[in-house]
C-alpha positions in Angstrom: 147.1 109.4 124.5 146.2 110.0 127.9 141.8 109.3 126.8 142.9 106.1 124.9 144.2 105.1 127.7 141.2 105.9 129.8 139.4 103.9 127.3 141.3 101.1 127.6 141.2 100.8 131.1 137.2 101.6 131.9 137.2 98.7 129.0 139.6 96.3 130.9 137.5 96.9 133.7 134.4 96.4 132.2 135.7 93.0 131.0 137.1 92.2 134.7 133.3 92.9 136.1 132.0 90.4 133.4 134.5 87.6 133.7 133.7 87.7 137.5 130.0 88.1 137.2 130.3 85.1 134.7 132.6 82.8 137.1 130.6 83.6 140.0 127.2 82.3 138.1 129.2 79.4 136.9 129.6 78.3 140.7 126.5 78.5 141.6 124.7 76.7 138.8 124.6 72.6 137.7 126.4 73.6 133.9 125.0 69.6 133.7 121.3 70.5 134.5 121.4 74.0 132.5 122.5 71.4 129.5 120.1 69.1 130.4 117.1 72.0 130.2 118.4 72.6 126.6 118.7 68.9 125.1 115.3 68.7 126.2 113.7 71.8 124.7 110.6 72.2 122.4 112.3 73.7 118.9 109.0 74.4 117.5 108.8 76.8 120.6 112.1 78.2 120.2 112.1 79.1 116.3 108.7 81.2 117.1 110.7 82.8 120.1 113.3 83.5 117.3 110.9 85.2 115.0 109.3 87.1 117.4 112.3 88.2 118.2 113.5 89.5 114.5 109.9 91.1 114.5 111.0 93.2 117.6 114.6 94.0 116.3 112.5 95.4 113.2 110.6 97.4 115.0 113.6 98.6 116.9 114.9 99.3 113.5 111.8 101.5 113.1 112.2 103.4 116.0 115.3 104.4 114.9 114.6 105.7 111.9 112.0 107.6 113.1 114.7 109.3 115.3 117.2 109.9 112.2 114.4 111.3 110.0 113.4 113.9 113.1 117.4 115.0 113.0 117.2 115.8 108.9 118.5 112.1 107.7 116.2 110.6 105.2 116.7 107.4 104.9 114.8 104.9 103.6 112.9 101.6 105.7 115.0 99.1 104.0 118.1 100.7 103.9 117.3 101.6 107.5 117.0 98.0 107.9 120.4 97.2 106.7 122.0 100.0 109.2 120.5 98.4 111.9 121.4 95.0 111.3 125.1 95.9 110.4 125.0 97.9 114.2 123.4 94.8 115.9 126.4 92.3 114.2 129.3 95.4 115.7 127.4 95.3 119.2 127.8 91.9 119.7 131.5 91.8 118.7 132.7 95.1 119.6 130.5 95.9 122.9 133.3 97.3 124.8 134.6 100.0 121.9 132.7 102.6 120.0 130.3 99.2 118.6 127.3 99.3 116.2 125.9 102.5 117.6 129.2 104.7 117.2 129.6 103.4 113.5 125.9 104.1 112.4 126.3 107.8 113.8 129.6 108.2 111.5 127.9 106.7 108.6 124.9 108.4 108.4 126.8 111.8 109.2 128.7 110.4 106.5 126.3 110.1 104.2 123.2 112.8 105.4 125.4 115.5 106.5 122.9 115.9 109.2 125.4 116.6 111.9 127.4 114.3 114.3 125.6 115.5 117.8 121.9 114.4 115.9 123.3 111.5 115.5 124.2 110.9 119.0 121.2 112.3 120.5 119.2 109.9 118.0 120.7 106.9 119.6 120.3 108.4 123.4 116.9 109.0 123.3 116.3 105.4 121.6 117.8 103.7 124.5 116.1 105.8 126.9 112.8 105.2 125.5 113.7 101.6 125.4 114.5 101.8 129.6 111.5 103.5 129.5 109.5 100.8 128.5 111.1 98.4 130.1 110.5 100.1 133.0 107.0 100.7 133.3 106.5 97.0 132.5 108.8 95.7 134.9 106.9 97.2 137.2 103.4 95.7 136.2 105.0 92.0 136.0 106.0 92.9 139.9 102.6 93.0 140.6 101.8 89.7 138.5 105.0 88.2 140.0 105.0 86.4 143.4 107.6 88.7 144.8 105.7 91.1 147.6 108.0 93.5 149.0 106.3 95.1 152.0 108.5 98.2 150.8 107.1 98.3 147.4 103.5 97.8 147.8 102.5 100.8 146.0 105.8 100.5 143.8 102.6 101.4 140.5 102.8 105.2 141.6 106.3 105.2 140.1 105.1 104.2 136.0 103.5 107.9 135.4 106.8 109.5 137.4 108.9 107.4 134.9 107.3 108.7 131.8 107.1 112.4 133.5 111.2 111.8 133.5 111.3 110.7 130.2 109.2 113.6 129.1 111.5 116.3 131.3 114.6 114.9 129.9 113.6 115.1 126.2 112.3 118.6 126.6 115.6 120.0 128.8 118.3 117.9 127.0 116.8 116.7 123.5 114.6 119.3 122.6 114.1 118.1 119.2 112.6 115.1 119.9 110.3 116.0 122.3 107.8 116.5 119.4 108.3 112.5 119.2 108.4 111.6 122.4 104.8 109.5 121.7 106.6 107.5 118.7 109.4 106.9 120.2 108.0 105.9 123.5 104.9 103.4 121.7 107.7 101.6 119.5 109.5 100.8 122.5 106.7 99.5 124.0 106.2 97.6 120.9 109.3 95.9 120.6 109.7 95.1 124.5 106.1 93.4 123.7 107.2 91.1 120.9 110.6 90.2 123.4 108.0 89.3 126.2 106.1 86.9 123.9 109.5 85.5 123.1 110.2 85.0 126.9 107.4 83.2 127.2 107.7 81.7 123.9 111.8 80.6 125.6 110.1 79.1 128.7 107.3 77.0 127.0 110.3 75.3 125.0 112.2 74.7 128.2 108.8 72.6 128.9 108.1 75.6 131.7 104.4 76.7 132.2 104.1 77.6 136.2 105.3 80.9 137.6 105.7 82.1 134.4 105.2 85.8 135.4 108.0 85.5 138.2 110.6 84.6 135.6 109.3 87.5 133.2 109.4 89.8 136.1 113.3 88.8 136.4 113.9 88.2 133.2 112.9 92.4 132.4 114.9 93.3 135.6 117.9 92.1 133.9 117.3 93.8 130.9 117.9 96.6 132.9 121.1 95.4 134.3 122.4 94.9 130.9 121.8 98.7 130.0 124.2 99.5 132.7 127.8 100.2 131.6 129.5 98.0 133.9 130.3 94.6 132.3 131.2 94.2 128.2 127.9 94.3 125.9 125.8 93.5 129.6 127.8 89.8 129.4 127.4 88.6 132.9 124.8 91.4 134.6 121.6 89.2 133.3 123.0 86.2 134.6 123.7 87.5 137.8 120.4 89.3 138.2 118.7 86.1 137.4 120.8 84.0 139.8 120.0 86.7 142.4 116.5 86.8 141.9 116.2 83.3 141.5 117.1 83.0 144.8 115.1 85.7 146.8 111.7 84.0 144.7 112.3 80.6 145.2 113.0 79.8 141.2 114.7 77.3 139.4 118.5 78.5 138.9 118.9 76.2 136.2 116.1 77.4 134.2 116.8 80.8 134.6 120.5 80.4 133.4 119.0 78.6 130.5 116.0 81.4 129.5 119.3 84.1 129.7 121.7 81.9 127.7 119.0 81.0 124.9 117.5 84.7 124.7 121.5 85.5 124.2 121.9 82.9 121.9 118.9 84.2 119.8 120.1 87.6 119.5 123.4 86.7 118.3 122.4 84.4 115.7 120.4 87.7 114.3 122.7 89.3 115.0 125.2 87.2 112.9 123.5 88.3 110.1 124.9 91.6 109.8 128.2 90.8 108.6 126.6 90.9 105.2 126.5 94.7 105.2 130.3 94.6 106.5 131.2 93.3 102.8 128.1 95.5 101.5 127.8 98.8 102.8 124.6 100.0 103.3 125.2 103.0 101.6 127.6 101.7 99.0 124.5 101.3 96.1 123.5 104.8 96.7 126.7 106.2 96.5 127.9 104.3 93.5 124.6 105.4 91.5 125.7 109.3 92.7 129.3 108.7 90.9 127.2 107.1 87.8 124.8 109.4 88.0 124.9 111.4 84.4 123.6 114.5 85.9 126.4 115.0 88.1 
């Protein structure tokens, strides 16, 4: 009683951080001129920063399996697929309780047998190869930004220290993967890749083609915001980042809202598509055909 309760609160307070992070943005922004930057916008632009970003959510997809297949799970691309898509669709509507990553552990434990603390470690070391990423180029768009911190001139020493980490903290705490720490870690980079273009792909639409770099910079800062687990699903901490950063580079805070709200926007429409596999299990087929099976 007493964890549920625990749960309930860190969750209530997760959602208190968010709804304040949100109503503090509102305040500071023209909701008239964010709406104005998307009646005006380039869809030609936006639906190749939509497949762009399906491309990297498949490769994400990858990445993942590549992670369930080191644990003992064998599972197959396309009904890796499926599993990934159904965890996207519980993410965005259940960020705040045990989501699309707790209910992929229990099915495939479900269904592979392969143990419940693989399962967990599989989707830890994903997202910390994904912050991984994200963190090395974050710091290379610093240095193609127009943001010069007389503090963090030589801020580039820190990208082989962050993959040292990485490296430490598979070896000490996820032992089995460190013999996939290369995979795992070039996926990532993958992935973050194809959700760069998009950016870019975002801000071309929105009719944007100076400082690009500058918004990248920001727009990959709060991508590490939203992996904190201090507002619900991230909901509020990329806005805020933006807004923030907007401010100390001299950015459009309109624009940036917009780029945040459309990447969102994108990523829920995928997203969306995932409540297919609610009615249609991803494993249902296989395990019907074991029932049928004559052998058995």
């Amino acid at each position: 009683m007493k964890i549920k309760l625990k749960k309930a609160f860190i969750n209530l307070l997760k959602f208190a951080v968010s709804v304040g992070a949100i109503w503090w943005v509102i305040s500071k922004i023209s909701i008239k001129e964010v709406l104005g930057v998307f009646s005006t916008a380039n869809y030609y632009y936006l639906l190749i920063a939509f497949i762009l970003l399906v491309i990297s959510f498949i490769f994400s997809a990858f990445r993942q399996n590549l992670s369930f297949r080191n644990t003992g799970a064998h599972i197959s691309q396309s009904l890796n697929i499926k599993l990934f898509w159904l965890g996207m669709f519980y993410n965005l509507f259940l960020p705040g309780g045990i989501g699309g990553d707790g209910y992929k552990v229990y099915l495939v434990n479900k269904y592979r047998k392969n143990g419940l603390k693989k399962n967990i470690g599989t989707m830890l070391v994903n997202r910390i190869a994904g912050l991984v990423a994200i963190g090395m180029i974050t710091v290379l768009l610093y240095y193609l930004s127009g943001l010069h911190l007389e503090y963090a001139r030589h801020v580039w020493i820190v990208i082989p220290f962050i993959y040292g980490f990485y490296l430490l903290v598979l070896k000490y705490f996820f032992k089995s993967f460190f013999r996939i720490h290369a995979g795992l870690f070039w996926w990532s980079m993958a992935l973050q890749g194809m959700q760069f273009i998009s950016a870019i792909m975002i801000l071309s639409a929105f009719h944007q083609s100076q400082d690009l770099f500058d918004y990248l910079f920001l727009f990959f800062v709060s991508a590490i915001a939203t992996a904190l687990p201090i507002t619900i699903g991230g909901i509020g901490a990329r806005e805020m980042v933006f807004l923030v950063g907007a401010k100390m580079m001299s950015l459009d805070n309109e624009l940036c809202i917009a780029l945040s709200v459309m990447f969102f926007l994108l990523s829920a429409i995928i997203s969306l598509g995932g409540i297919y596999w609610v009615f249609l299990p991803p494993f249902r087929r296989e395990h019907v055909s074991a029932h049928h099976d004559p052998k058995r």
